[in-house]
mmCIF file of the N, C-alpha and C atoms, coordinates in Angstrom:
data_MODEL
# 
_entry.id   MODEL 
# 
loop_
_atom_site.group_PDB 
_atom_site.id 
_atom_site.type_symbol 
_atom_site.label_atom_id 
_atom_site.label_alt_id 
_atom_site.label_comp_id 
_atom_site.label_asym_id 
_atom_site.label_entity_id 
_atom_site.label_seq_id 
_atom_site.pdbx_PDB_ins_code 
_atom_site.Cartn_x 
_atom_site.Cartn_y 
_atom_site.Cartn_z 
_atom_site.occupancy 
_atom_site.B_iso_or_equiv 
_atom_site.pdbx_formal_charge 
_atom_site.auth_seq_id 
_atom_site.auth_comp_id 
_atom_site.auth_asym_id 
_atom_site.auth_atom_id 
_atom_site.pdbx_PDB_model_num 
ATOM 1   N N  . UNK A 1 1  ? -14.835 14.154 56.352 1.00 0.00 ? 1  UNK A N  1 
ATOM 2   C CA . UNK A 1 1  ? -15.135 12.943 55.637 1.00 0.00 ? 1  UNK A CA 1 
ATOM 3   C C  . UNK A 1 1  ? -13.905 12.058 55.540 1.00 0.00 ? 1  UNK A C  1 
ATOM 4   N N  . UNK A 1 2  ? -12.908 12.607 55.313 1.00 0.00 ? 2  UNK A N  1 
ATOM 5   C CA . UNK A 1 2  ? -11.543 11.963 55.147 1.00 0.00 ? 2  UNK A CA 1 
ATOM 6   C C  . UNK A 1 2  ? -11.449 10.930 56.672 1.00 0.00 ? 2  UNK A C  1 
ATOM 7   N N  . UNK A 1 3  ? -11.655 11.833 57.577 1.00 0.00 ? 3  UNK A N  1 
ATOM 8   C CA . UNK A 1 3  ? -11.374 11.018 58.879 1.00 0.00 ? 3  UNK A CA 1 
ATOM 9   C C  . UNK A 1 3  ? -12.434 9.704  59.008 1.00 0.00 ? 3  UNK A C  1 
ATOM 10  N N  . UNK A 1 4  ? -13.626 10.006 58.752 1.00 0.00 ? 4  UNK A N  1 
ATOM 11  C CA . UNK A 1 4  ? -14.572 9.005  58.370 1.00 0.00 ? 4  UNK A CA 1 
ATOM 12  C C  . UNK A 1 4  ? -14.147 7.612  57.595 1.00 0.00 ? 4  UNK A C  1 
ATOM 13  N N  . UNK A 1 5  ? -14.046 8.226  56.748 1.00 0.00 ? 5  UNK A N  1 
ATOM 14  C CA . UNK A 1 5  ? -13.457 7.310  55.455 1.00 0.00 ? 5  UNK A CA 1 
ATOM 15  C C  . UNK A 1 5  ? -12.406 6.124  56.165 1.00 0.00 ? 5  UNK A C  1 
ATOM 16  N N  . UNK A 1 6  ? -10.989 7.101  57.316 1.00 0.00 ? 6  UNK A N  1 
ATOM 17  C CA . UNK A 1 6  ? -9.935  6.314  57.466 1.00 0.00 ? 6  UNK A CA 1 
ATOM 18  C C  . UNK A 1 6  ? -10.573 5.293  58.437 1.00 0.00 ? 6  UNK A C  1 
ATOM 19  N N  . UNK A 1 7  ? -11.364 6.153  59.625 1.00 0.00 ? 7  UNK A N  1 
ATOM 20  C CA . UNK A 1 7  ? -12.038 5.042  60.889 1.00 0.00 ? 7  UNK A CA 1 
ATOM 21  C C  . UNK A 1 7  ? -12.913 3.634  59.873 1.00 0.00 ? 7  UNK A C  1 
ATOM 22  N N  . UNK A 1 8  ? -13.855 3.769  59.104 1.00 0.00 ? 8  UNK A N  1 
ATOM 23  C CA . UNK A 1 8  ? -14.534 3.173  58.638 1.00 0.00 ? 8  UNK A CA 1 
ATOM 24  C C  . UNK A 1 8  ? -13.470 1.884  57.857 1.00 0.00 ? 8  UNK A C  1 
ATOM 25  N N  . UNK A 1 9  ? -12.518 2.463  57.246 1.00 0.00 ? 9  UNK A N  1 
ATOM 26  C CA . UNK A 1 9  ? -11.543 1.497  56.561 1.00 0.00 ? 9  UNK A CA 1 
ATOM 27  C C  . UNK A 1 9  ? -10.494 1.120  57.133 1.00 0.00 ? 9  UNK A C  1 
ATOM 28  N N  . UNK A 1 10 ? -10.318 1.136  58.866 1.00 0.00 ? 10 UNK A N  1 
ATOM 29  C CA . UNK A 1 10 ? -8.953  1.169  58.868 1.00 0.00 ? 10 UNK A CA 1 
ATOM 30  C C  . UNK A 1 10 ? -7.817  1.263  57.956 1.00 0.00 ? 10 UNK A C  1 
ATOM 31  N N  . UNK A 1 11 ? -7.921  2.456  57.936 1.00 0.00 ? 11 UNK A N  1 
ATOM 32  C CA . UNK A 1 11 ? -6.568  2.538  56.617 1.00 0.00 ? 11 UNK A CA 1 
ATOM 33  C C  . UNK A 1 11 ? -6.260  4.246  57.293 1.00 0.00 ? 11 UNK A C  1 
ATOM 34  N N  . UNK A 1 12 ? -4.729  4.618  57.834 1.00 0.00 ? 12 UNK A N  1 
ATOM 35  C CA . UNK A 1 12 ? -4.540  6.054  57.908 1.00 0.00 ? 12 UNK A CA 1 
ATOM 36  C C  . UNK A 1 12 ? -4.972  7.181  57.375 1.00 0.00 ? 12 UNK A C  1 
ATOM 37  N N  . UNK A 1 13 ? -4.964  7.888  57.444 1.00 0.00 ? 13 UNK A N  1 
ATOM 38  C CA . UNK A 1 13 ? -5.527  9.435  57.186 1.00 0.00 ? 13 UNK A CA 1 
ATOM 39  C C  . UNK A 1 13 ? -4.713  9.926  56.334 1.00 0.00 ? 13 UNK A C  1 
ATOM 40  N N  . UNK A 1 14 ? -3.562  10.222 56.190 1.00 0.00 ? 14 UNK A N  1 
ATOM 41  C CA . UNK A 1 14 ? -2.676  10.350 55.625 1.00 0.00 ? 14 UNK A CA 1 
ATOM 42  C C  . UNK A 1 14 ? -2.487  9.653  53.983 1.00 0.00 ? 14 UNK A C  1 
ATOM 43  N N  . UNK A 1 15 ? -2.801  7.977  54.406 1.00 0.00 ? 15 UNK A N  1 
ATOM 44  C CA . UNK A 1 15 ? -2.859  6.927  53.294 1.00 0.00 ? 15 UNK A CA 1 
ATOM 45  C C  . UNK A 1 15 ? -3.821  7.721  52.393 1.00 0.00 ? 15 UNK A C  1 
ATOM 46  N N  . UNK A 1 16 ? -5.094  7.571  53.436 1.00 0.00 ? 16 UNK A N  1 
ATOM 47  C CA . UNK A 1 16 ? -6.390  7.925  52.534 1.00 0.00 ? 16 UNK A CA 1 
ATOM 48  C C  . UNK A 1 16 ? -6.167  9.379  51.692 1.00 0.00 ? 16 UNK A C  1 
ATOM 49  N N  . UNK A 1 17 ? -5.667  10.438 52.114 1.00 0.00 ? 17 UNK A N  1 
ATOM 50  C CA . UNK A 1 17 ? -5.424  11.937 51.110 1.00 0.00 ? 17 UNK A CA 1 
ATOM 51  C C  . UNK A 1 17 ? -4.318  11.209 50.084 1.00 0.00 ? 17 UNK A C  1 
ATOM 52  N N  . UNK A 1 18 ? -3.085  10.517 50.657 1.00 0.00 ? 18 UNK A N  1 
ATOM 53  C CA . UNK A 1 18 ? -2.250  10.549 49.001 1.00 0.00 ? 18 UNK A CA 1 
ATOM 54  C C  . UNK A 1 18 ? -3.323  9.827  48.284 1.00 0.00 ? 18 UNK A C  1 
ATOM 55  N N  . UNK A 1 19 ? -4.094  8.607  48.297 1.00 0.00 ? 19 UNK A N  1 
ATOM 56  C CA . UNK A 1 19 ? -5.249  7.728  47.233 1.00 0.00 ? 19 UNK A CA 1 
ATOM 57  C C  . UNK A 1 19 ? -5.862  8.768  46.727 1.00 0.00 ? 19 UNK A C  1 
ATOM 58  N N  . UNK A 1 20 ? -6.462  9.616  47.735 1.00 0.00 ? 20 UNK A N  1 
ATOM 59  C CA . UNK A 1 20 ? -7.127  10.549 46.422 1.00 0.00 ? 20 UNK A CA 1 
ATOM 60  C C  . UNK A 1 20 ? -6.496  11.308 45.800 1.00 0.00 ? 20 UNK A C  1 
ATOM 61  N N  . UNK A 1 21 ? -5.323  12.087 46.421 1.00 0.00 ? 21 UNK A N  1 
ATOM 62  C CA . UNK A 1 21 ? -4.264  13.125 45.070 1.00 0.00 ? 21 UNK A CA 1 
ATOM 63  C C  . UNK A 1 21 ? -4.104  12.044 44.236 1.00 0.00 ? 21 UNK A C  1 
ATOM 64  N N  . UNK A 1 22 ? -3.643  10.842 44.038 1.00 0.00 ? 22 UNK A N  1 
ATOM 65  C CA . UNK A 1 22 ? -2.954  9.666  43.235 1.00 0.00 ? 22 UNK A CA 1 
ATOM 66  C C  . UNK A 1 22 ? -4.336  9.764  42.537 1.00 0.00 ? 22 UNK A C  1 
ATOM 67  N N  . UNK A 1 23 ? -5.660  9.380  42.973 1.00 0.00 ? 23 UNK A N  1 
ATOM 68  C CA . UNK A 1 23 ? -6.862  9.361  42.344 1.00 0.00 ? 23 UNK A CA 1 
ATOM 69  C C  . UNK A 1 23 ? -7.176  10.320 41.062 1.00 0.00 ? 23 UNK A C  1 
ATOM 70  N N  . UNK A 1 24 ? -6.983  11.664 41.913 1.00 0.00 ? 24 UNK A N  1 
ATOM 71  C CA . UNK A 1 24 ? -6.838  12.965 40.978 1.00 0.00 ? 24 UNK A CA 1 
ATOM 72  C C  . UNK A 1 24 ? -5.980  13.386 39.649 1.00 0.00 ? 24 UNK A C  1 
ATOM 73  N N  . UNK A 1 25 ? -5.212  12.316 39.699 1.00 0.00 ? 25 UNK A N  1 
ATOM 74  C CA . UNK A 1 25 ? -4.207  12.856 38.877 1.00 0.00 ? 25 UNK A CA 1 
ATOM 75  C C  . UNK A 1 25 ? -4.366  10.996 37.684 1.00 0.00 ? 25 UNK A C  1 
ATOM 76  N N  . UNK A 1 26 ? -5.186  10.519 38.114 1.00 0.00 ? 26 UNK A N  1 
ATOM 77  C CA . UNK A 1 26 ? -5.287  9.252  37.080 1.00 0.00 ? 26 UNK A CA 1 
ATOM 78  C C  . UNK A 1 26 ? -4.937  7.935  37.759 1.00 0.00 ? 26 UNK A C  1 
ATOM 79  N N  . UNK A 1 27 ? -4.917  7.728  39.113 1.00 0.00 ? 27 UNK A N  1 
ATOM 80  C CA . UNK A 1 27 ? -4.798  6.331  39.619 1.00 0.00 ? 27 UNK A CA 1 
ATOM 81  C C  . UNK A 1 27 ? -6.018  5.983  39.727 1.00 0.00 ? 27 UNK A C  1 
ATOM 82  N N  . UNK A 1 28 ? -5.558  4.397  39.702 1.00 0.00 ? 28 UNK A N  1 
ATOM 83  C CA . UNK A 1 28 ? -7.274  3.774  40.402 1.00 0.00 ? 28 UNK A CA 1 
ATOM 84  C C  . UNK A 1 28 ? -7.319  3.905  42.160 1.00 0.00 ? 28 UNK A C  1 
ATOM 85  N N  . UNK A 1 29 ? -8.695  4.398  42.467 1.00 0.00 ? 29 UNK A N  1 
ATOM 86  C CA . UNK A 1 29 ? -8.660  4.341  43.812 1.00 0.00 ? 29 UNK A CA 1 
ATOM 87  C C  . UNK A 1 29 ? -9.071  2.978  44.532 1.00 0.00 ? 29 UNK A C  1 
ATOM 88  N N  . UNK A 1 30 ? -8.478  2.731  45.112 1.00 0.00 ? 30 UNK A N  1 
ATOM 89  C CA . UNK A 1 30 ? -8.706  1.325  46.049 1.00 0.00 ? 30 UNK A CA 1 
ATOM 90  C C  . UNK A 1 30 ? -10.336 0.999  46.453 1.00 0.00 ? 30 UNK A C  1 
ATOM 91  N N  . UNK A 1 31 ? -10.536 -0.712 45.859 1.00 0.00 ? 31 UNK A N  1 
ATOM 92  C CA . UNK A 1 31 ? -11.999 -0.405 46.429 1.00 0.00 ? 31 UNK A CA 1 
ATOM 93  C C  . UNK A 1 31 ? -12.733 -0.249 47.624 1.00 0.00 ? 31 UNK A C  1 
ATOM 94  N N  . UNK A 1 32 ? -11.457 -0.807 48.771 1.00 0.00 ? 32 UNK A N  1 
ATOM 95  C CA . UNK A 1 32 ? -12.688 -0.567 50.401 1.00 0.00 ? 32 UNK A CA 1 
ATOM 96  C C  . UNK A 1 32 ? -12.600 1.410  50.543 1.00 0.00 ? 32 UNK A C  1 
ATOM 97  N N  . UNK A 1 33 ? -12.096 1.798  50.009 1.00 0.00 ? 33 UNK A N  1 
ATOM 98  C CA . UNK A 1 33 ? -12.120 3.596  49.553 1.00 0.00 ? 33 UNK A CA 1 
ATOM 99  C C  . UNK A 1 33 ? -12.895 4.427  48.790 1.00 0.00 ? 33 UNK A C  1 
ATOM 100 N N  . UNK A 1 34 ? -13.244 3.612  47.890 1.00 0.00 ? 34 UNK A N  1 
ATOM 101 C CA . UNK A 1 34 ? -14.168 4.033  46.385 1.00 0.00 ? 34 UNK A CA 1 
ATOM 102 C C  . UNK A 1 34 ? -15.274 3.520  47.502 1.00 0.00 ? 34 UNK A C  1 
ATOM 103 N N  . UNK A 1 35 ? -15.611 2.632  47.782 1.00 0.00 ? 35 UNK A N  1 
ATOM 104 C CA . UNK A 1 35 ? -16.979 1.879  48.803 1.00 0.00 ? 35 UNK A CA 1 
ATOM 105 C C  . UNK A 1 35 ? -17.510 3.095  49.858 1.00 0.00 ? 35 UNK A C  1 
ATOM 106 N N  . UNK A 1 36 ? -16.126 3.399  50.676 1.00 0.00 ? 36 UNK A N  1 
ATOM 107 C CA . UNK A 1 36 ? -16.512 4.349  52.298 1.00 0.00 ? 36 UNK A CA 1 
ATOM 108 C C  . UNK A 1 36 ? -16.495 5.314  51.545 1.00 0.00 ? 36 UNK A C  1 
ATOM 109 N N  . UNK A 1 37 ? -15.841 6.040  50.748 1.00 0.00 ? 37 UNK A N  1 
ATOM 110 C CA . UNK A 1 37 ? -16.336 7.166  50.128 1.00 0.00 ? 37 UNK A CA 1 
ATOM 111 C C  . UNK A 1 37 ? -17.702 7.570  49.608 1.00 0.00 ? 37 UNK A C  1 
ATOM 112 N N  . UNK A 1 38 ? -18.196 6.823  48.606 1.00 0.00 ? 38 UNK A N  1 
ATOM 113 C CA . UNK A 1 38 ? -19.355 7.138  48.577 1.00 0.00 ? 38 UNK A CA 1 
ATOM 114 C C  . UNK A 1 38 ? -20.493 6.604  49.603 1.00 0.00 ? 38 UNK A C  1 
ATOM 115 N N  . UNK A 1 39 ? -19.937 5.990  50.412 1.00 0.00 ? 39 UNK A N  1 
ATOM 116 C CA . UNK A 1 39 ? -20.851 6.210  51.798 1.00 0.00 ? 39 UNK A CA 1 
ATOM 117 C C  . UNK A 1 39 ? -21.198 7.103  52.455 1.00 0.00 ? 39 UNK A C  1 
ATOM 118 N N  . UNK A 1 40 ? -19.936 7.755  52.738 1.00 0.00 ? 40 UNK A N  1 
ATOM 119 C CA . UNK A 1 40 ? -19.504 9.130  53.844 1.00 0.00 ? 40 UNK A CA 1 
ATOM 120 C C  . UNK A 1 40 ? -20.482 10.159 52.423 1.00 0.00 ? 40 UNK A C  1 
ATOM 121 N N  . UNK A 1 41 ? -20.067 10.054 51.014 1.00 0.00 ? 41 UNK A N  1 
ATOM 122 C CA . UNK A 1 41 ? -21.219 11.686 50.616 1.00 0.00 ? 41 UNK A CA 1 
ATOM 123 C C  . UNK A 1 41 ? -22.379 11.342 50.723 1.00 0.00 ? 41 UNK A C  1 
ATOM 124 N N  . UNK A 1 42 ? -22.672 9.955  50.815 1.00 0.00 ? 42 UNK A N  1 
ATOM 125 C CA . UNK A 1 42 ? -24.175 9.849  51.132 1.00 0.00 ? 42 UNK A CA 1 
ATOM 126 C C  . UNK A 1 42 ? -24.877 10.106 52.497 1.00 0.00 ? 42 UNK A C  1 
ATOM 127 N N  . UNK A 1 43 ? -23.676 9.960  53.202 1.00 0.00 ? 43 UNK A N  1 
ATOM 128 C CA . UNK A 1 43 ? -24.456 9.935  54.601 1.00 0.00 ? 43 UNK A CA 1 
ATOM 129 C C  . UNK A 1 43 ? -24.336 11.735 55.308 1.00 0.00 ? 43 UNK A C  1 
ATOM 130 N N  . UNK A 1 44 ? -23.494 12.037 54.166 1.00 0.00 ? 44 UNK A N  1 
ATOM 131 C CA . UNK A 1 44 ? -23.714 13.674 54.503 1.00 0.00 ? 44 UNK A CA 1 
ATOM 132 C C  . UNK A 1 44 ? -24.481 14.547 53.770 1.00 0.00 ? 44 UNK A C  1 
ATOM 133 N N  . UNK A 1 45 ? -24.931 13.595 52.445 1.00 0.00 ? 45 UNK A N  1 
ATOM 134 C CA . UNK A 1 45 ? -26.088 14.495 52.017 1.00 0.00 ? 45 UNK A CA 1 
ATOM 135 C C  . UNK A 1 45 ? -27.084 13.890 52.006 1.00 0.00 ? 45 UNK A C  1 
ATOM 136 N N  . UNK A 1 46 ? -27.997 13.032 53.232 1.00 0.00 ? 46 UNK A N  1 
ATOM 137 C CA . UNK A 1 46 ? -28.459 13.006 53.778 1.00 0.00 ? 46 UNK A CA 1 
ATOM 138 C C  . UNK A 1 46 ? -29.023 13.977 55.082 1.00 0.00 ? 46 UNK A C  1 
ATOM 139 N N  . UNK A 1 47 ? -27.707 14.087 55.887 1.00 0.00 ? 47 UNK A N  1 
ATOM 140 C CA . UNK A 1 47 ? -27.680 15.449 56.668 1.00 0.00 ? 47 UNK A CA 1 
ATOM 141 C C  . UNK A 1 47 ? -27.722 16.885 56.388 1.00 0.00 ? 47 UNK A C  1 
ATOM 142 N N  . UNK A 1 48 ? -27.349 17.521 54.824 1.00 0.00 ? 48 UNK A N  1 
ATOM 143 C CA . UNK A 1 48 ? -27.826 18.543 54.469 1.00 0.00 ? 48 UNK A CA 1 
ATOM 144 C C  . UNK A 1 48 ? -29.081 18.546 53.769 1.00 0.00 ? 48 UNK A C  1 
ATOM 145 N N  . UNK A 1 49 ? -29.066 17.983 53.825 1.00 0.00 ? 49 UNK A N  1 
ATOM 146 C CA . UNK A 1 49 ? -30.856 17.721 53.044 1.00 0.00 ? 49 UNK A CA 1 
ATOM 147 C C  . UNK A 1 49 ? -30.849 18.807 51.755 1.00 0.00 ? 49 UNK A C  1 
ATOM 148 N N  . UNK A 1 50 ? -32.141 19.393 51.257 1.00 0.00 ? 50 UNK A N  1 
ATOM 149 C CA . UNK A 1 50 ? -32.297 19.486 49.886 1.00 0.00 ? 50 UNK A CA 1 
ATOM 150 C C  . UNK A 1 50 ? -31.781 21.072 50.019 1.00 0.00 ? 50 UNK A C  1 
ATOM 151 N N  . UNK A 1 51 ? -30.717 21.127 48.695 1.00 0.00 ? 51 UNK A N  1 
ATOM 152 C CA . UNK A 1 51 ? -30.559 22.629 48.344 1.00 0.00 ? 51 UNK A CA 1 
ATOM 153 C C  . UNK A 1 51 ? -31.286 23.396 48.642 1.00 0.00 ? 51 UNK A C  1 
# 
């Protein structure tokens, strides 16, 4: 998903993991990130379908 996230936002791979440790620990996460993120869990739980 991470790699998703970076292609979808042009923004590095690398960038995108420190935003979320920074996220984790009480930063705000950037919005074209907060956006592809909950894209990418939607579009993968879509693909696992129901528990």
């Amino acid at each position: 998903m991470l790699r998703e996230i970076s292609q979808h936002t042009n923004i590095k791979l690398s960038v995108i993991a420190e935003k979320l440790i920074q996220h984790g620990l009480g930063a705000a996460l950037p919005d074209p990130i907060t956006g592809e993120l909950h894209a990418a869990i939607a579009r993968h739980a879509c693909r696992s379908g129901p528990g």
